[in-house]
N, C-alpha and C positions, 0 to 999 in steps of 0.2 A: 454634264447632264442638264437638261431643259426639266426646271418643270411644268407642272402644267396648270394653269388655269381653269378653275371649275366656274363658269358663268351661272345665274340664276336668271331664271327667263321669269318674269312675273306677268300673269294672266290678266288679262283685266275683263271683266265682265260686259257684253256691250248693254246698256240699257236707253233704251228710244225716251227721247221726248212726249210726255203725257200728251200734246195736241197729238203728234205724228202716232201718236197707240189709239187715239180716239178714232183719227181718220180710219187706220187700218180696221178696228171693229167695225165699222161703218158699212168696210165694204164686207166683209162677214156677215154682213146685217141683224148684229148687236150691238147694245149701248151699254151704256154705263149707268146706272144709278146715281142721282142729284145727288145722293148720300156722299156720294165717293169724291165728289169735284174737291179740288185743292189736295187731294191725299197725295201724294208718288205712288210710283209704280210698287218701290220697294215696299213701301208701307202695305200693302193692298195684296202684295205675296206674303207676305208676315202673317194679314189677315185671314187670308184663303188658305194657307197652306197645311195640307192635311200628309 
């Protein structure tokens, strides 16, 4: 008898580059607040999230 092998698949989160998330609000035509420049993404969801 074969057994079997249980694989773990690990997910990874995709998360953009702050220039490339700036461009994309841009075309949204939304900005960011001077406040936030130098933050991450991550950090700034921490912030917001409700």
């Amino acid at each position: 008898m074969k057994k079997s092998t249980v694989q773990v698949k690990k997910t990874t989160n995709f998360v953009p580059k702050m220039e490339n998330f700036k461009t994309s609000l841009m075309y949204e035509g939304l900005k960011l607040k001077s406040s936030v420049d130098g933050q991450t993404i991550a950090s700034l969801k921490r912030k917001y999230a409700r």
